[in-house]
N, C-alpha and C positions, 0 to 999 in steps of 0.2 A: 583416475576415476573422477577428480574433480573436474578437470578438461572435459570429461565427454556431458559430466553432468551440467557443465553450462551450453554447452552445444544442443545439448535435447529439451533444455529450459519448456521450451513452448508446449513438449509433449508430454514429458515426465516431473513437470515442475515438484510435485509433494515426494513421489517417491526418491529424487537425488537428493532434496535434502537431505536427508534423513541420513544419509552417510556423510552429510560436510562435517567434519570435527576435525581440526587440529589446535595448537597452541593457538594464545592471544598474541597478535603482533604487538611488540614492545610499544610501536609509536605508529601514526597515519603517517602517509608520503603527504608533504603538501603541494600544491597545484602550483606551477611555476606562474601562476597569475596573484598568486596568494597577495604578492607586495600589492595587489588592487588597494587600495585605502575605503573601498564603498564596502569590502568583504572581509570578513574577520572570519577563521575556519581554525577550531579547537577541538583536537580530536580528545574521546573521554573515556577512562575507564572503566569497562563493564565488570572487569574481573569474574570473566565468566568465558568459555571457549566455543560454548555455541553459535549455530546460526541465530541472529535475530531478526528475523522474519517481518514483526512490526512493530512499530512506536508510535505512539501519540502524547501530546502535551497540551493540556486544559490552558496553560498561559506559561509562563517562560521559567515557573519555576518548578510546576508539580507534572511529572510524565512517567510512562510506564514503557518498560519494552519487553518484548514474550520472543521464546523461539523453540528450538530443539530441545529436547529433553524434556519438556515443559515448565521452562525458567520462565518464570514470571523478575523482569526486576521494575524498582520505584526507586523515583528521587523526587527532592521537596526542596534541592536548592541546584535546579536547573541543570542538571545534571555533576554536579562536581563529585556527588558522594552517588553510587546505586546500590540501592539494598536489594538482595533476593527475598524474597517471598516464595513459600509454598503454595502450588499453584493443585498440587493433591492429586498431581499425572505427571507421568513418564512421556507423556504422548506430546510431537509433536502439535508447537502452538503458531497458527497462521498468521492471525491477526488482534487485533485489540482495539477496543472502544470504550471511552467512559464518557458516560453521559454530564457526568459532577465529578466532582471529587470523591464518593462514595461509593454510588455506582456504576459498574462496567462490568465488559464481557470479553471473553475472550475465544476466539473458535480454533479447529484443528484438526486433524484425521479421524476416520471414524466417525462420522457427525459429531466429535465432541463441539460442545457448547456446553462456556459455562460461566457463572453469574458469583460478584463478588456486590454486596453491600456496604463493605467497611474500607474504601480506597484498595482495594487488593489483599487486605490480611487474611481472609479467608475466601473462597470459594467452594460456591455447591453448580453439582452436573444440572445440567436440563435436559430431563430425557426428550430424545425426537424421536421422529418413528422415521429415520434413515441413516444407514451408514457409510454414505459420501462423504468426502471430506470435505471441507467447508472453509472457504476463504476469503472471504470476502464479508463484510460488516459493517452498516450503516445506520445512526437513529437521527430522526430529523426531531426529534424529542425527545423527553426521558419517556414516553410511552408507544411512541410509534417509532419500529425497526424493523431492518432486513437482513438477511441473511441471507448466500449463493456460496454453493457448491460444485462437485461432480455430478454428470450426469444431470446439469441443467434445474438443478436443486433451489430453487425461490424460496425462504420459510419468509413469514412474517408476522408480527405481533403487534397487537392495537392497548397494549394492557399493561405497557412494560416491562414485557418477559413473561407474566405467569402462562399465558398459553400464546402456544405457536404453530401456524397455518399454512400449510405448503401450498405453494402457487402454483398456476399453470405457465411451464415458460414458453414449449412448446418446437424445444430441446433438448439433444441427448448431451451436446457439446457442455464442457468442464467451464463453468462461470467463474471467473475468477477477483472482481470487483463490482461492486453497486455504490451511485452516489443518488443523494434525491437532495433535490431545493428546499420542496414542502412536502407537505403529507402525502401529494399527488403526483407531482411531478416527480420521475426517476429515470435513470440508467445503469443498464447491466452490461458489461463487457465480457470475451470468455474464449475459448480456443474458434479455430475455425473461421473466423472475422467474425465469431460474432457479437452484433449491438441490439440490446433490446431495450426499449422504453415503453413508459406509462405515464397515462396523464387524468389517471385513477386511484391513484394509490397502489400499482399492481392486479387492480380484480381483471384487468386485460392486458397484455405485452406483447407488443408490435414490434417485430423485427424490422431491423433497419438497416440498409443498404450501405456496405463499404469496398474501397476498390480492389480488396484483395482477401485472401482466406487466412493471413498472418492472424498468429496466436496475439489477440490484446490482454495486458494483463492489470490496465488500472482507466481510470473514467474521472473527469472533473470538468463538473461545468462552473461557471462564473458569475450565470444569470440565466436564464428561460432559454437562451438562442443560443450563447457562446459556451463549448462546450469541445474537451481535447480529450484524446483516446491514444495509450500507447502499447508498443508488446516489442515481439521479436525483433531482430533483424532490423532495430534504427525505425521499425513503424511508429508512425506520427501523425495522426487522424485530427483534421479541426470542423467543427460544424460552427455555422455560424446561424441557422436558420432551425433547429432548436432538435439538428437531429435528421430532417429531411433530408440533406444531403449532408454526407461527409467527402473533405476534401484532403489528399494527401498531401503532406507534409514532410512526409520521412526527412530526418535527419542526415545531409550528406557523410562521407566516410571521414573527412577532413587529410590533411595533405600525410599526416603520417599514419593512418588508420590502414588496417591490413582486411579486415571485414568489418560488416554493420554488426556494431553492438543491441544486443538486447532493453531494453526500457522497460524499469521496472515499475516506475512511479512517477504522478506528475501531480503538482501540485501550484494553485495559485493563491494570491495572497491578497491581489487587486486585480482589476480587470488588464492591467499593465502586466506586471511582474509575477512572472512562473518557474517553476522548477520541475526539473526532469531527473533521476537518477537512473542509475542501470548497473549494467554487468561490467564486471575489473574496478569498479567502484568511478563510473564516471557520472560526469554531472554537468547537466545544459542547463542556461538559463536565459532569462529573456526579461527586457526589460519596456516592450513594443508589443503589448497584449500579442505577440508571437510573430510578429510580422518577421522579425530578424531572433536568432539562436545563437548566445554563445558556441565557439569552437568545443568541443568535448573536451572537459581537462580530468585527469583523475583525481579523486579525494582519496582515495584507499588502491591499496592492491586486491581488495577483495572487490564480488558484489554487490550492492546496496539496494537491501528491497524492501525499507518503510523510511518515510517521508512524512514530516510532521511541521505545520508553522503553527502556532499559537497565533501570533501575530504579524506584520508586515517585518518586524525586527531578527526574530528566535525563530529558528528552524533545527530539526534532527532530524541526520539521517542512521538508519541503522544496517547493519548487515551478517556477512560471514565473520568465522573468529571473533564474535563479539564485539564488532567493529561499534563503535556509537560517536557518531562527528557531529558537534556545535558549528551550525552556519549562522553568523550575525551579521545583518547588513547596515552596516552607517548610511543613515537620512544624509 
C-alpha cells in the first residue's frame, strides 16, 4: 500500500497519507557523499512513528514538526530533544507556520486550521466556512497570511488570523503550496501544472503558463524574477522573469535511477545555494543559483516532505516514520 501510495503522490497526495504508519527506523542511511566535509547530515530522533508532513525552524535552535495523527512536536535545542505537544486533533496535520516563537499555525484535512499563542502549548480551531483540506501556509508578517487547499481553496487574512477571506483562484485544481515576497507579491502552485500569482495581495490571480500538466507540489522564489516550482515525476520549473515564463528544468534520472522521482520541497537560502527534497528520501542541491544539481543521493529510506533553513548553516528535513534529518553546511 505504501508502493502504490507514492506512485499516486500527485493525485491522492492527503488521502495515502493517512495510511503511512509503521515503526521508527532505528537510524537514517547516510548519502555515500556524506565524507563531503562542506556537509554534516545528523539524523534525529522524533520518537514518534508518524508521517511528518512539515517542519519549520525560527533559527537553528527553536523548531516544530506536525504530521499524522496530529502530532504536533517542538525542540528548543535544535533538535536533539523533541517534545510532543497536544495539538487537541486526531486529524491529519499538513503543514506548520510560526510567525515568532509564540505564534503559529498549523493546517490539515477538513479545512482544519489552527492557531497556537504560547509556542505550541496549546491550540484553538479557526472556524472556516470550508471543508477542503488545506496545505499549504504562508505569512509575509505576523498579520498578513495565506492559506491553499482542495478544490482551488485561497483563504487569506490581513488581521493575523482573527478573520479569514476566501479568494477568488479561478480553479477547481488541489493548490498545494503559496510563497509571497511581500504583502503583494505571491505564488501558488497545485495539481494540473498549476501556477498562479499576484501582484496585489491576492484581490486578483493570474494563472501562469508552464510546460506540462505535472502535479507541482511546493513554490520558492529568491527575489521578484527568480523563482523555482517543483512536483512529480523529477518536475523542476525555474522562472527567471518573475513568473512570465517558466522554464524546465526537470531533474535527469541519473546513471542508477530506475524512474523520475517525485519533488517534494525546494528551498533556498541565497540566491546561490538550494535545496530539493523528495520521494525514497532523496535530496539535490545546488550550489550555482541552479545552473548545475547535485546527482540525487538518498538521506532516508523513506519520503521527505518538509524542508526548513533558518539560516544558510541549519536546515530540516522531515518525513515518513518520523524521519527528522539535521543538514549543516561548513562555510
Amino acid at each position: 500500500m505504501v508502493d502504490r501510495c507514492k506512485r499516486e503522490t500527485a493525485v491522492r497526495w492527503l488521502g495515502c497519507l493517512t495510511v503511512l504508519c509503521s515503526i521508527l527506523l532505528p537510524g537514517v542511511m547516510l548519502p555515500a557523499w556524506s565524507a563531503d566535509t562542506s556537509l554534516l547530515i545528523h539524523p534525529q530522533q522524533s520518537h514518534t512513528a508518524g508521517t511528518l508532513m512539515g517542519i519549520q525552524f525560527l533559527d537553528a535552535q527553536t523548531g516544530w514538526a506536525v504530521g499524522s495523527g496530529g502530532v504536533v512536536l517542538h525542540t528548543t535545542d535544535g533538535g536533539k530533544q523533541w517534545k510532543r505537544l497536544s495539538s487537541g486533533t486526531t486529524t491529519l496535520l499538513t503543514n506548520v507556520f510560526f510567525v515568532d516563537r509564540k505564534a503559529g499555525w498549523v493546517t490539515g484535512a477538513g479545512g482544519l486550521l489552527r492557531r497556537s499563542t504560547n509556542g505550541g502549548g496549546t491550540w484553538t480551531a479557526q472556524p472556516l466556512d470550508t471543508q477542503q483540506p488545506l496545505y499549504g501556509i504562508h505569512f509575509v508578517s505576523p498579520r498578513v497570511g495565506s492559506v491553499v487547499g482542495g478544490g482551488g481553496t485561497i483563504l487569506v487574512t490581513k488581521d493575523g488570523g482573527a478573520h479569514w477571506t476566501e479568494q477568488v483562484s479561478g480553479t477547481n485544481a488541489a493548490l498545494y503550496a503559496v510563497h509571497f515576497l511581500n504583502e503583494h507579491r505571491g505564488t501558488i502552485v497545485g495539481a494540473l501544472g498549476t501556477v498562479l500569482a499576484t501582484s496585489d495581495g491576492g484581490a486578483t490571480w493570474v494563472a501562469q503558463e508552464t510546460q506540462g500538466a505535472v502535479t507541482l507540489f511546493d513554490v520558492f522564489f529568491t527575489d521578484t524574477t527568480t523563482g523555482w516550482a517543483v512536483g512529480n515525476a523529477g518536475a523542476l520549473f525555474q522562472t527567471t522573469d518573475g513568473g512570465i515564463r517558466w522554464i524546465d528544468r526537470t531533474v535527469p534520472c541519473g546513471k542508477t535511477c530506475t524512474k523520475l522521482i517525485d519533488l517534494l520541497k525546494v528551498r533556498f537560502t541565497s540566491q546561490q545555494s538550494g535545496w530539493i527534497v523528495g520521494e525514497r528520501g532523496m535530496m539535490y542541491r545546488t550550489t550555482d543559483a541552479g545552473f548545475t544539481w547535485s546527482e540525487g543521493v538518498s538521506l532516508a529510506k523513506v519520503s521527505l516532505f518538509g524542508l526548513s533553513f533558518p539560516d544558510a548553516v541549519h536546515g530540516w528535513a522531515s518525513g515518513e516514520q518520523g524521519t527528522i534529518i539535521h543538514l549543516e553546511s561548513r562555510r
